[in-house]
N, C-alpha and C positions, 0 to 999 in steps of 0.2 A: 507235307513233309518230303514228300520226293521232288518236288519242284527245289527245294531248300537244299537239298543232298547233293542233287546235281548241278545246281550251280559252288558249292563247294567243293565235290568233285573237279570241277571245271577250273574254279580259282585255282585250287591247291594242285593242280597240274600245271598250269602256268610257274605256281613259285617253283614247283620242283623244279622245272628248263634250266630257270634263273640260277636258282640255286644249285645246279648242277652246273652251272658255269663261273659262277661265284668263289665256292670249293677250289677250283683248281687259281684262282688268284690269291687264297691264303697259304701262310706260313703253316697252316696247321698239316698235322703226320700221327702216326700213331693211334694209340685209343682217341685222342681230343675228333679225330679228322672221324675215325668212325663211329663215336658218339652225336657228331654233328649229322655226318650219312643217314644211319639207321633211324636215330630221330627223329628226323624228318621224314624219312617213308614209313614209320610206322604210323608218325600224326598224319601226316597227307592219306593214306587209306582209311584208318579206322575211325579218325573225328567225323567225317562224311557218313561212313558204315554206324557207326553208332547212331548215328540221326536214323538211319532205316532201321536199324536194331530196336528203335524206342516204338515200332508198330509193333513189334513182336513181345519184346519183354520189355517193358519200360524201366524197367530197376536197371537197365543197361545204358542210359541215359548219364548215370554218376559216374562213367568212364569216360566221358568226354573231357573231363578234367583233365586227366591222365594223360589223355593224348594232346590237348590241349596245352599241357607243361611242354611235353617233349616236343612240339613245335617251338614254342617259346626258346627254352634251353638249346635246342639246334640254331635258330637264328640267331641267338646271343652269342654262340661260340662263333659262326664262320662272321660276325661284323666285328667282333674281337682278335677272330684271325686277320681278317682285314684290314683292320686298325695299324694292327700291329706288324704288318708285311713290308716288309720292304717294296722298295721300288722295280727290285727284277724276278722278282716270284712271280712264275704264270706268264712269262711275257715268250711271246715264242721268237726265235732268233729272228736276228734282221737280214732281209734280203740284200743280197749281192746284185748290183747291174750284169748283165751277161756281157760279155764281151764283143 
């Protein structure tokens, strides 16, 4: 089980990078942007944590679901925001030659 943890630990630190760079090329703002945020870090920690939770109390194993939604429902909004972005969201200005 810990071998299992920490390689989902491992993955789900990698998507967060991503997904932390993902974010800022969506049209998303407001709740929709911190629904997607929080989502995801609370799946990125606890779905892993829940895997070591199940040594301890295994009836804590049926909250992997939970956290398992709210990765799902955060990835669904920021490829929706994506989707839906225009072409100049997130783009950072363009360089000027110096003189």
């Amino acid at each position: 089980m810990s071998v299992g943890a920490h390689a989902h630990f491992g993955m789900l630190s990698i998507l967060a990078v991503v997904t932390g760079f993902a974010i800022e090329r969506t049209a998303l703002t407001g709740t929709l942007r911190s629904i997607a945020v929080w989502g995801f870090v609370v799946g990125q920690w606890l779905l892993p944590a829940t895997i070591l939770a199940e040594m301890v109390a295994p009836p804590l194993l049926v909250t992997a679901y939970l956290w398992g939604a709210s990765l799902t429902i955060s990835m669904a909004i920021v490829a929706w925001g994506t989707i839906t972005a225009s072409d100049e969201v997130g783009q950072s200005p363009r360089a000027t030659p110096a003189d």
